[in-house]
C-alpha positions as CSV (number, residue, x, y, z in Angstrom):
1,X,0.0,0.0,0.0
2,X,2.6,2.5,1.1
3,X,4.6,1.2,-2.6
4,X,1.1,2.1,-4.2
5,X,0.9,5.4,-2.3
6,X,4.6,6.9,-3.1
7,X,4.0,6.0,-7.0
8,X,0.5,7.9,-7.0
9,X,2.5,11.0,-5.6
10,X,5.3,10.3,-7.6
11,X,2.7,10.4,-10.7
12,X,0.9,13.2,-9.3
13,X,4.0,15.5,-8.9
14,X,5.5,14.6,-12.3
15,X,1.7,15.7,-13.9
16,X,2.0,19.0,-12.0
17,X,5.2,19.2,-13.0
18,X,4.3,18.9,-16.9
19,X,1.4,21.2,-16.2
20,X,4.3,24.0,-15.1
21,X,4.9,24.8,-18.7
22,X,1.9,26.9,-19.6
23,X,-1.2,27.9,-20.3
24,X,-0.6,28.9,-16.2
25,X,2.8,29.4,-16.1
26,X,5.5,30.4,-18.8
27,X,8.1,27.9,-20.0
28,X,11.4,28.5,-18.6
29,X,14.7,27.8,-21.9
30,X,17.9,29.2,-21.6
31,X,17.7,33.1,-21.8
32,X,14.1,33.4,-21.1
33,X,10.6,32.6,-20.9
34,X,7.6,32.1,-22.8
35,X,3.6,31.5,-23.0
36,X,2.5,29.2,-25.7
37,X,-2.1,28.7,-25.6
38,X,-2.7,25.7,-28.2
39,X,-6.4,25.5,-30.0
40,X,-8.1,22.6,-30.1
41,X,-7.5,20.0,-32.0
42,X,-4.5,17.9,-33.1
43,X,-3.1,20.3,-36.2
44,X,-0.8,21.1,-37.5
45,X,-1.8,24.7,-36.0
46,X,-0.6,28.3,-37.2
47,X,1.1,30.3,-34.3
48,X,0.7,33.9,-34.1
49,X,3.8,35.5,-32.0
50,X,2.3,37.9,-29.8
51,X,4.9,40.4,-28.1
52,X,3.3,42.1,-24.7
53,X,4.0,45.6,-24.0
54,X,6.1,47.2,-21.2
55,X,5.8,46.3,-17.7
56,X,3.9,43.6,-19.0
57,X,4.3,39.9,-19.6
58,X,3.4,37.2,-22.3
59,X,0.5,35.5,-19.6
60,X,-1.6,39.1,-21.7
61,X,-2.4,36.5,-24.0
62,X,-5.0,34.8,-21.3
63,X,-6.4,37.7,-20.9
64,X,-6.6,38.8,-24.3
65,X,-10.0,38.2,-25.3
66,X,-9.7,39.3,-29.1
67,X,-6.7,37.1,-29.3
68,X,-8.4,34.2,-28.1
69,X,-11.3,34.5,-29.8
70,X,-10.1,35.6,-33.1
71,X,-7.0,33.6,-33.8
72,X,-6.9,30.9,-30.8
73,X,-10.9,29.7,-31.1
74,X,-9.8,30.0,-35.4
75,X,-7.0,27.0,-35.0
76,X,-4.1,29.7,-34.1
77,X,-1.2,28.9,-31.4
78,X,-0.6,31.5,-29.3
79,X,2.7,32.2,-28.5
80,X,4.0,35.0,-25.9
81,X,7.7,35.1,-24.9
82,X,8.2,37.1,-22.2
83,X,10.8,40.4,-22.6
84,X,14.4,41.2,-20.8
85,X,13.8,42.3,-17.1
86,X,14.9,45.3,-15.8
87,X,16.9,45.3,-12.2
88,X,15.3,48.3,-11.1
89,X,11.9,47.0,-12.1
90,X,9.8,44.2,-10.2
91,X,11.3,40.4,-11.6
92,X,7.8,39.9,-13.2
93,X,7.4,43.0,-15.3
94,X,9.2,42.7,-18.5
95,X,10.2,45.0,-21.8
96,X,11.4,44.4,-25.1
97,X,14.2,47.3,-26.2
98,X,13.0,46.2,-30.0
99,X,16.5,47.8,-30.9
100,X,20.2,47.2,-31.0
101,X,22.1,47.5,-27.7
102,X,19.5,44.8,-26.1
103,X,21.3,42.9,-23.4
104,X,19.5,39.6,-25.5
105,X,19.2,39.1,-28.7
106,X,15.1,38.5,-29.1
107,X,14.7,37.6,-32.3
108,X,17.1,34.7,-31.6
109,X,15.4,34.1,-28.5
110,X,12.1,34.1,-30.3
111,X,13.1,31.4,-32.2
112,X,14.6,29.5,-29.8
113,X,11.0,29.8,-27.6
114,X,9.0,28.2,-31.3
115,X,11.7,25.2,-31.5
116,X,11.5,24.7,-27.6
117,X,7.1,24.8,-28.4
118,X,7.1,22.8,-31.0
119,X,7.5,19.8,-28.3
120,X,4.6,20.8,-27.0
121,X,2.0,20.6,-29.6
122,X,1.9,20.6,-33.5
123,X,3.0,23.7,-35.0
124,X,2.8,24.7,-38.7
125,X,5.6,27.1,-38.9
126,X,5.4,28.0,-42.9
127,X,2.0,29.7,-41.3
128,X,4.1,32.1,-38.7
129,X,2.4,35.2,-37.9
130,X,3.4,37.9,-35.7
131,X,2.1,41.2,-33.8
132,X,2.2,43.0,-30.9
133,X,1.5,45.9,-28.9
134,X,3.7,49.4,-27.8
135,X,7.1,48.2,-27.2
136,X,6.0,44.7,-28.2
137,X,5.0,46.5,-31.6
138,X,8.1,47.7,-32.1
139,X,9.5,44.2,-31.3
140,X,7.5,42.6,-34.1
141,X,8.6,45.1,-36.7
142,X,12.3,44.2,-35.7
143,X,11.7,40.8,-36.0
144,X,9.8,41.1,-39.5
145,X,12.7,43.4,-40.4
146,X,15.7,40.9,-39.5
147,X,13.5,37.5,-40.1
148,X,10.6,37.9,-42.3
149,X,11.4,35.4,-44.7
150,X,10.2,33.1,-42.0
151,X,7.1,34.8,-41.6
152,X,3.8,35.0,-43.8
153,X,2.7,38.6,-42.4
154,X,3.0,41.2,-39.4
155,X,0.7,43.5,-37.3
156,X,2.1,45.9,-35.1
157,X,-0.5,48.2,-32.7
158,X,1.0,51.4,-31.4
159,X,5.1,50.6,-32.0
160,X,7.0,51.8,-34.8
161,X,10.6,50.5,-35.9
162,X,12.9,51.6,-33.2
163,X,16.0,53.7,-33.2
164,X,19.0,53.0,-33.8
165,X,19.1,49.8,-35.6
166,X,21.3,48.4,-38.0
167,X,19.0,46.2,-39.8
168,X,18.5,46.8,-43.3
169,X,15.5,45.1,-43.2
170,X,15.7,43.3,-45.9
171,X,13.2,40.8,-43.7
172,X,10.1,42.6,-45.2
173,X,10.5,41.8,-48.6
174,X,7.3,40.2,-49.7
175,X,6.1,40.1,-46.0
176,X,2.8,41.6,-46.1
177,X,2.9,44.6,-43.2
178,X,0.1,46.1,-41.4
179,X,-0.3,49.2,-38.8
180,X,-2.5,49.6,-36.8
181,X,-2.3,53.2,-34.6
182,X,-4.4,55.5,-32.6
183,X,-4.3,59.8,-34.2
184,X,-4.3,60.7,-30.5
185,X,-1.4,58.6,-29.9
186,X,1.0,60.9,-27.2
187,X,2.7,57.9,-25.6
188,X,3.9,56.7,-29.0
189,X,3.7,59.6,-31.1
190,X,3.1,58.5,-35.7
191,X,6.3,60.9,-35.6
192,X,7.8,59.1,-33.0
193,X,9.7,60.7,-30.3
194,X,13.5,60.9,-29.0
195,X,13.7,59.0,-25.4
196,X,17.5,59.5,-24.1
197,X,19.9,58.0,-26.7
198,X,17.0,56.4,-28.7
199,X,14.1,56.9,-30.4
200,X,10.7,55.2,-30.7
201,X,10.9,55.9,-34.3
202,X,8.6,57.0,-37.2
203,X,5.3,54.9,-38.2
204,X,5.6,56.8,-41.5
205,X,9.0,55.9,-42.1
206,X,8.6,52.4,-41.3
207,X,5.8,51.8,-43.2
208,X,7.8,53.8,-46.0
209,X,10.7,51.7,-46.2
210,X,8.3,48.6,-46.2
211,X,6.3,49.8,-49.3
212,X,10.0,50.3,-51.0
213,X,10.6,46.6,-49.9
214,X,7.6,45.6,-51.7
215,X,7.3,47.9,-55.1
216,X,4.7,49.8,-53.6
217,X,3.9,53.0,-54.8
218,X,3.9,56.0,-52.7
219,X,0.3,57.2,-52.6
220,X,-2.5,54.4,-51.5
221,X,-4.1,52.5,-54.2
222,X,-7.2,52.4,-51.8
223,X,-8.6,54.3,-49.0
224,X,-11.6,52.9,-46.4
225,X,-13.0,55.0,-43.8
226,X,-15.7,52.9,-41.9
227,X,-17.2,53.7,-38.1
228,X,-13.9,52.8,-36.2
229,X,-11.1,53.1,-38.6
230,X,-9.5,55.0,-41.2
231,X,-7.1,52.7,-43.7
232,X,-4.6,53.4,-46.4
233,X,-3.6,50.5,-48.5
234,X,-1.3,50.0,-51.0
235,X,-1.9,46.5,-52.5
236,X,-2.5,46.8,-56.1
237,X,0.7,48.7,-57.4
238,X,3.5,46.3,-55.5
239,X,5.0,44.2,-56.7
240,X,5.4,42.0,-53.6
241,X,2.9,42.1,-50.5
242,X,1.0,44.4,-49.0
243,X,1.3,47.3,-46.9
244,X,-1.7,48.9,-45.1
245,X,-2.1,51.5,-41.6
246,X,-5.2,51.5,-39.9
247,X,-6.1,54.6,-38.1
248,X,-8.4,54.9,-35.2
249,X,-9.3,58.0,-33.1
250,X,-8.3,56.6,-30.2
251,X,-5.1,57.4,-28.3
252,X,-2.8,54.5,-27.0
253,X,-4.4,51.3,-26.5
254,X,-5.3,47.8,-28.6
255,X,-9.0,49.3,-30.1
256,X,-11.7,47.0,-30.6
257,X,-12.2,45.0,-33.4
258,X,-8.5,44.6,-33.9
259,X,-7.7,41.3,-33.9
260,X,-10.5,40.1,-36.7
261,X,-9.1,43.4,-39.0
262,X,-5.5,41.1,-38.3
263,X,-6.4,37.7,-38.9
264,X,-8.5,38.8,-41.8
265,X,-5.2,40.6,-42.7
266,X,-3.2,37.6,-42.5
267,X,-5.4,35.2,-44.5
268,X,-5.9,37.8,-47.3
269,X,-4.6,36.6,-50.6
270,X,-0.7,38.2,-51.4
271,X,-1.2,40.4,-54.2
272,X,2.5,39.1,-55.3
């Protein structure tokens, strides 16, 4: 009995143990950590990379309602590594620089977080899809700017491309690349603004050098304006994907409706 006893607890504590690794707790690899929400179903499953803002952590994506019921209830993984940690900040707040000069290299980490999920559940990664909000929007266009070619499209929500960064971001080459921003933005300014020895960096002149990536002319080949958001397009005149900013008249924050305008985004046919 006592034999029968120590393996139930034996069993129990290596189930909790298993358990540790998300959706309630991130999954510790070297460097880091990260949240990974799997849909139902056996897959293969896309994964949409969603990078949390500042002083905040990748567990956002249980909270996130849009994300789950948009792209997790729709088949998507979610994955959420958590950022760097500042010393002076409390150990579970976390930031992504989403520049050079980071004390870790995220978009290596990044990967090293999908090859470390993939053990965990069926993951399509020709389907890899990433977004992300503030500083976690400046992360994705960093890592769409160094790595696109492995990706098959980008959202970023209030964060522009950084400053400074030596990328030439060659990444965004027939990645198709969509903004989505608030006019009343003051925390991150379209125009950016100079913080210390950095900038946030210019939504303009980010979504400039991604329409030169793709052929894109400079003027819109289509404007919408509908009851929550303003969009220029350019879609028809590249020659490789598409480029688009959506506007709302809101100031910083994820606005509603965001995360059907992205995976609708995503799943569009490439006009390349």
């Amino acid at each position: 009995m006592r034999l029968f006893i120590a393996f139930v607890a034996a069993w129990m504590a290596g189930a909790v143990h298993a358990q540790d690794c998300g959706p309630d707790a991130p999954c510790e690899i070297d460097g880091g950590s990260y949240y990974l929400k799997l849909p139902d179903g056996n897959g293969p499953h896309p994964v949409l990379i969603w990078y949390h803002g500042a002083n905040s952590t990748g567990g956002s994506i249980h909270r996130g309602g849009g994300l789950q019921r948009d792209f997790l209830a729709q088949g998507y993984a979610l994955l959420a590594p958590n950022g760097q940690t500042r010393a002076e900040r409390s150990p579970d707040r976390f930031f992504f620089p989403g520049r050079d000069g980071s004390a870790r290299d995220d978009v290596a980490f990044t990967f090293a977080a999908l090859e470390h999920a993939k053990t965990r559940g069926n993951l399509d990664l020709t389907q890899l899809y990433v977004s992300g909000f503030s500083a976690g929007g400046s992360m994705a266009w960093l890592l769409a700017c160094e790595a696109g070619e492995r990706l098959s499209g980008m959202v970023s929500v209030a964060g522009a491309l950084r400053r400074p960064n030596d990328t030439d971001c060659s990444g965004l080459v027939n990645l198709p690349i969509m903004q989505v921003h608030g006019f009343t933005d003051g925390q991150v300014p379209l125009e950016g603004r100079a913080i210390r020895d950095w900038h946030q960096g210019s939504v303009w002149d980010a979504l400039a050098q991604a329409r030169r990536a793709n052929g894109c002319r400079s003027h819109p080949d289509r404007i919408n304006v509908d009851a929550d958001f303003r969009s220029r397009v350019w879609d028809a005149s590249c020659t490789g994907a598409s480029v688009r900013i959506d506007l709302h008249d809101g100031g910083h924050g994820l606005p509603k409706g965001w995360t059907l305008r992205a995976r609708e985004f995503f799943e569009q046919p490439n006009p390349s």
